[in-house]
C-alpha positions as CSV (number, residue, x, y, z in Angstrom):
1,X,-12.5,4.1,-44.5
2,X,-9.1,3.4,-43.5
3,X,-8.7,6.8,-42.5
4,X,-12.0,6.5,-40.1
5,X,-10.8,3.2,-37.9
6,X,-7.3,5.3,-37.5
7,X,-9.4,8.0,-36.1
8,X,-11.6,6.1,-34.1
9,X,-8.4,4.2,-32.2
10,X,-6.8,7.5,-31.4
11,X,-10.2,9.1,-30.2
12,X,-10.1,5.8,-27.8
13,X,-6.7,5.9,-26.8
14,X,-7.1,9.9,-25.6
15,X,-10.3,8.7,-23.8
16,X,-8.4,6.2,-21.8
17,X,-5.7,8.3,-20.8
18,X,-8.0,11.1,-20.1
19,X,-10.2,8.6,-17.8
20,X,-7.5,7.5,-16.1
21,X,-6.1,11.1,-15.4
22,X,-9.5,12.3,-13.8
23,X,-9.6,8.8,-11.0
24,X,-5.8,9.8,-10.1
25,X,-6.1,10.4,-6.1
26,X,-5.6,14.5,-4.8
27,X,-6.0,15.9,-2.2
28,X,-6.2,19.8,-1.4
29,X,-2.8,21.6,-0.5
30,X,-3.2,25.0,1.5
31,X,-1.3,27.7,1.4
32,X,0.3,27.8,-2.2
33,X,-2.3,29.1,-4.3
34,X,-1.5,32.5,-6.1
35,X,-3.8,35.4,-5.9
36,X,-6.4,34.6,-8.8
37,X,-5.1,30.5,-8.9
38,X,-7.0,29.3,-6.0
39,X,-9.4,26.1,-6.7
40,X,-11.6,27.2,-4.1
41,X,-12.0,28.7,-0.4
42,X,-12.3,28.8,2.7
43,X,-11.8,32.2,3.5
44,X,-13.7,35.5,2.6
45,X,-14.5,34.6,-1.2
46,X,-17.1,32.3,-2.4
47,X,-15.3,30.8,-5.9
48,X,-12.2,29.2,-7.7
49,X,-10.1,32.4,-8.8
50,X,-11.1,35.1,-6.4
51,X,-7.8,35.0,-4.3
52,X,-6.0,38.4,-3.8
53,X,-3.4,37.0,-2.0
54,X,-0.6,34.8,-3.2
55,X,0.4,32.0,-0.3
56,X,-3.2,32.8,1.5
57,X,-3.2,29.7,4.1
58,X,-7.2,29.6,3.6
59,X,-7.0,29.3,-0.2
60,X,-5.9,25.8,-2.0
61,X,-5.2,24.3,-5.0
62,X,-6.0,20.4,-5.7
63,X,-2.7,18.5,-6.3
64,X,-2.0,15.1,-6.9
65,X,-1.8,12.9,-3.3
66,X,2.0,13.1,-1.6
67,X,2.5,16.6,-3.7
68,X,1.5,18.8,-0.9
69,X,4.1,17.7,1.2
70,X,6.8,18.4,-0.7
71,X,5.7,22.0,-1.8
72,X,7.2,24.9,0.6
73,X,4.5,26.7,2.5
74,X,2.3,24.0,1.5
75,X,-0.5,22.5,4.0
76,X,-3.0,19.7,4.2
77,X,-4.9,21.7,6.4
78,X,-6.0,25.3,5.9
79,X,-4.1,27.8,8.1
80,X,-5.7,31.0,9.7
């Protein structure tokens, strides 16, 4: 029994922190993807993954919000 409330307070806690980790604010950084680490597109592929190209200005990654910034090459808008 006591063995069952111990995992049911850790399977709460890890809930938490994992709900609170998926409402932290991103926003899409251009431009810093590697080939094959892209999120998505916005170039000639259709899907998360299909980037040939490391640093392809069309291709991003999601970061958390005021990362982008500080990343070299990195863009909040996509680059032709």
């Amino acid at each position: 029994m006591k063995n069952a409330v111990i995992a049911s307070a850790l399977a709460a806690g890890v809930s938490l922190c994992a709900a609170s980790g998926a409402q932290a604010a991103s926003e899409r950084c251009f431009g810093i993807a590697r080939a094959g680490q892209n999120d998505c597109q916005a170039g000639s592929h259709a899907c998360a993954g299909n980037s040939t190209v490391d640093g392809a200005g069309y291709d991003y990654i999601v970061v958390p919000v005021g990362t982008c910034d500080k990343i070299v090459g990195g863009s909040l808008k996509a680059k032709t």
